[in-house]
C-alpha positions as CSV (number, residue, x, y, z in Angstrom):
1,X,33.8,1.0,12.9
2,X,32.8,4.6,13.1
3,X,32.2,5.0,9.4
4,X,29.4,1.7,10.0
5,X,27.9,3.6,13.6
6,X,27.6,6.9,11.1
7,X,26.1,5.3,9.1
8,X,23.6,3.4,11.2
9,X,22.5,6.9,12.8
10,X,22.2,8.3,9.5
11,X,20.0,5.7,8.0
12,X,18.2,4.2,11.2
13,X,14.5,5.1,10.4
14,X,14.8,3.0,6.5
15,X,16.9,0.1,8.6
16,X,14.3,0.0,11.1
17,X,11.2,0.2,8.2
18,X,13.0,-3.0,6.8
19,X,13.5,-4.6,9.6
20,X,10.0,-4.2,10.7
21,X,8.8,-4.8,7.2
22,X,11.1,-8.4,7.4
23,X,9.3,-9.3,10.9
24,X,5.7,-8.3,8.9
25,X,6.9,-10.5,6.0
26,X,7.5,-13.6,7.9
27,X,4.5,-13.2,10.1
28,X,2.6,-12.9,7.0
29,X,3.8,-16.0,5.7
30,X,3.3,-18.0,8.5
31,X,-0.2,-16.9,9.6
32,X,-1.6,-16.5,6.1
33,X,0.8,-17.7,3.4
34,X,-0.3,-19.9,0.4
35,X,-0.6,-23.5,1.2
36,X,-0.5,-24.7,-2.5
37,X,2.8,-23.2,-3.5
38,X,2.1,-21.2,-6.6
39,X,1.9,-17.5,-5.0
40,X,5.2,-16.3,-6.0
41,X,5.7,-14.6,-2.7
42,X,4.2,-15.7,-0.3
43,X,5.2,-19.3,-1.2
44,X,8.4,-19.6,1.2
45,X,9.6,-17.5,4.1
46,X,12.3,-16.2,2.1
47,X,10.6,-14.7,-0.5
48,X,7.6,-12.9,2.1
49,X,10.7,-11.9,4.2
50,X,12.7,-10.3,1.5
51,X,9.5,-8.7,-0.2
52,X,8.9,-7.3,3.4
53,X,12.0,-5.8,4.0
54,X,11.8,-3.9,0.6
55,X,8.5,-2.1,1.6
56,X,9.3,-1.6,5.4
57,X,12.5,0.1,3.2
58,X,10.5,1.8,1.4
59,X,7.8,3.2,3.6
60,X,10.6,4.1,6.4
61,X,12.5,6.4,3.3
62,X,9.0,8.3,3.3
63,X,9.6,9.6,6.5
64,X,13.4,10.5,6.6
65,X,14.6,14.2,6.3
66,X,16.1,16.1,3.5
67,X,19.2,17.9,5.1
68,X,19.5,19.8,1.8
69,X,15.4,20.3,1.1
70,X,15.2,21.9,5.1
71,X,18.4,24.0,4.3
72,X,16.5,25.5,1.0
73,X,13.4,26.2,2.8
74,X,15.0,28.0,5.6
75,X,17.2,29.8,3.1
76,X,14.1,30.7,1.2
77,X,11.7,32.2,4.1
78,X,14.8,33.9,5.1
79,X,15.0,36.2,2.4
């Protein structure tokens, strides 16, 4: 149980990009969507909701921290 809370605090901002990019997926779906069924994602919930949980992945890796980058750029201005 630890290992999973670890985890979670290591890797909250992509979890919460995906699920804020699932919410955006579904929403998109229902408000705009495609009525005739051949849009390949937006054609069921599923499909927008997964396809919105990969970007809001995505986008919320963009903003997380490099431990290892930070450590080289103090190392470097250091010196």
């Amino acid at each position: 149980m630890d290992k999973a809370l670890q985890y979670i605090k290591k890797q909250w901002i992509i979890i919460a990009g995906a699920a804020l990019g699932a919410l955006g997926g579904y929403l998109y779906w229902y408000f705009i969507g495609c009525n005739s069924g051949t849009c390949p994602i937006t054609s069921s919930p599923l499909n927008s909701t997964l396809y919105g949980i990969l970007l809001g992945g995505l986008i919320g890796s963009m903003f997380k921290r490099d431990k290892k980058r930070d450590e080289n750029n103090n190392q470097s201005r250091e010196s």
